[in-house]
N, C-alpha and C positions, 0 to 999 in steps of 0.2 A: 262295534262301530269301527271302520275302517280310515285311514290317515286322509283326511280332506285337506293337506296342505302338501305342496310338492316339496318335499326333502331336496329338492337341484337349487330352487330357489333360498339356501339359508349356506353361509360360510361359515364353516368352525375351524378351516387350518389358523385360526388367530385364537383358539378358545387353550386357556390353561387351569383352568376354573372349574369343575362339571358339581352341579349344587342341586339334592336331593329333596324334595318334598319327601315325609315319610308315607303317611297314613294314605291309602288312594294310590298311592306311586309307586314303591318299590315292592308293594303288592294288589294287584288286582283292586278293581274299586266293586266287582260283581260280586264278592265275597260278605260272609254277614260279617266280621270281626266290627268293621265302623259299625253298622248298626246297633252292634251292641256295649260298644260305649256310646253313644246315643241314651241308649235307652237306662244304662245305669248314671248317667247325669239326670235326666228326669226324674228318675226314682230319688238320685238325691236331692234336689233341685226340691223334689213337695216333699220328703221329711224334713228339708233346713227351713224352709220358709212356711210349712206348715198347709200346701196346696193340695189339691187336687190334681191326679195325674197328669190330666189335659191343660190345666191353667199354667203347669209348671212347665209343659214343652211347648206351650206359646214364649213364654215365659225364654226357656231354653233359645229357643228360635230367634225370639225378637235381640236378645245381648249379641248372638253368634251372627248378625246381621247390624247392628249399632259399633259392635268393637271388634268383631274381626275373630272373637272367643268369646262361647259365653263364661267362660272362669272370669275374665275380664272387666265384663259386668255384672256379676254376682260380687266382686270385690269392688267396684266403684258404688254400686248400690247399695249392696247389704252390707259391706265389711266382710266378707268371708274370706276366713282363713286357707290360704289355696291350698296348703298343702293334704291335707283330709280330702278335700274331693279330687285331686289329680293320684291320689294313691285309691282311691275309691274306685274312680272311673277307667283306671288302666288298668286295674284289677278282673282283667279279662282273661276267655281260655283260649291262647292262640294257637291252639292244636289245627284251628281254622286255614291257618293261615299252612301254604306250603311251600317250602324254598324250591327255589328257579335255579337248574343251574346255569341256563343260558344268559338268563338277567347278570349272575356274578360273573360267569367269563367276558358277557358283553362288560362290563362295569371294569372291573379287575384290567381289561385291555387300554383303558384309556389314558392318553396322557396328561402328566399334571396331577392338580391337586383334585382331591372327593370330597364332599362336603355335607352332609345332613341338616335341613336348615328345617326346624319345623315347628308349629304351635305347641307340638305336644310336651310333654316331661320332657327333662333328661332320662330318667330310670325308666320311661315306655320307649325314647329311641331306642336306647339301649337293650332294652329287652327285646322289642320286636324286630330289628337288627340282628343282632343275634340268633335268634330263631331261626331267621331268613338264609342266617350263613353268611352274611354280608357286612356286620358289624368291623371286621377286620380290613377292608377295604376300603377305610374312610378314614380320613385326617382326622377326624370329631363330625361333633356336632353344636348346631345351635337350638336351644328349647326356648321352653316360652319363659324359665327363669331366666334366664339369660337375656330375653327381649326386655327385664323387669316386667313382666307382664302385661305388656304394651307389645301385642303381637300383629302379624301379618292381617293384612294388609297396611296398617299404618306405619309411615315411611322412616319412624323413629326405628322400628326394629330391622332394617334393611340395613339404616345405618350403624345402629347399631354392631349388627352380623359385619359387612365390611371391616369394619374397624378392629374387630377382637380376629378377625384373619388375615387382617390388612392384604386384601387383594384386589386386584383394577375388575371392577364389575363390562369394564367394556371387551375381559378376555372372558368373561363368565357364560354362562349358558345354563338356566334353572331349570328344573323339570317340575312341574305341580302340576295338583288335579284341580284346585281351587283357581278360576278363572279369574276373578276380582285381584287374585293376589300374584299376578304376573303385571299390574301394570304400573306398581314403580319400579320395579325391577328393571321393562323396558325403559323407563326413565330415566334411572340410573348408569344405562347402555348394555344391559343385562342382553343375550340371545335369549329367548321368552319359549318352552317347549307347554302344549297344553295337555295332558294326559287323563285320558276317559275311557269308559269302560261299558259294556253292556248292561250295568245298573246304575250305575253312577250314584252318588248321595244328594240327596237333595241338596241344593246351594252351588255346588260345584260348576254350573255356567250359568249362576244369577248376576253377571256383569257380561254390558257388548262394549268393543271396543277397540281399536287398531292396534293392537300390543302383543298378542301372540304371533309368532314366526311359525311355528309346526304344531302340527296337532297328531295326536297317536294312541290310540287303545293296546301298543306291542311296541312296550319302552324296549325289552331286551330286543326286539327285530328293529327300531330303530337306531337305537344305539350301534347294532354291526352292521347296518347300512351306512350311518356318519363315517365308520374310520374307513 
């Protein structure tokens, strides 16, 4: 899929902010890695509650579209204990996954602060970060411990993030693959970037709405178009 937003039309000489989506973003969204945490949530998902594989990823589907994560609604409904299914479900083979070095030099060039803001672990940023070769070029991160569980899209964990990096979101610019979850961002006065990919995951443009500025399948070719 090719950039359907003109990159002339968005300002960043005001950006000091550059704020990472992980999963979908700093790596290809065409790749199986997301699918297959997908699919070992499912798997947990009908051993904890005792399901059938298909009732369990409706199941999966309908929380990760009510709260924004299904971990989110497996602990509001059931009581589950996050931590066993966030070590279960990141318990993936990221050999999948292949470091960019254009994405790091584009990333590595920019000014200001780096940021990893994302649903997932802390120890899955970190690890697949890592991997990528790109862990080291990031101030931190924010996980979904860190949101208390109360993740993206809901505007307690934006705020949240602000505050534990205390930075003006009006100098910010966020890149995500999850559509729904750039629009308090723009609310906040967040720059909104939308990134997609030739398979995309399902969900990833289940919201329309006036709040993306750019859209892009080639963060590392965008990124050294912006400077």
């Amino acid at each position: 899929m090719s950039d359907t937003l003109d990159l002339s039309h968005i300002d960043l000489s005001h950006i000091d902010t550059w704020i990472f989506d992980l999963d979908n973003t700093l790596y290809r969204a065409d790749v199986s890695f997301f699918a297959d945490i997908g699919e070992k949530m499912t798997a947990f998902i009908s051993r904890h509650l005792a399901l059938q594989p298909d009732e369990a990823r409706l199941l999966q589907e309908e929380y990760f579209h009510d709260y924004g994560a299904t971990l989110s609604g497996l602990m509001d409904i059931h009581g589950m204990d996050p931590a066993p299914f966030l070590d279960y479900v990141h318990d993936v083979d990221l050999s999948v996954l292949t470091p960019n070095p254009a994405l790091r030099s584009a990333i590595e060039a920019l000014p200001g602060r780096r940021i990893i803001f994302t649903n997932g672990s802390r120890g899955h940023y970190r690890n697949v970060a890592s991997h990528l070769g790109l862990l080291d070029l990031f101030e931190g991160g924010f996980a979904i411990e860190d949101m208390h569980y109360e993740p993206k899209p809901k505007r307690r964990a934006y705020e949240r993030f602000v505050d534990a990096y205390d930075f003006d979101p009006t100098r910010a610019v966020f890149f995500e693959d999850t559509r729904r979850n750039l629009e308090v961002a723009k609310e906040m006065g967040m720059t909104t970037v939308w990134i997609t990919g030739d398979d995309a995951w399902p969900g990833a443009g289940d919201a329309e709405g006036d709040y993306v500025d750019a859209v892009t399948s080639d963060l590392a070719g965008w990124l050294e178009r912006a400077r």
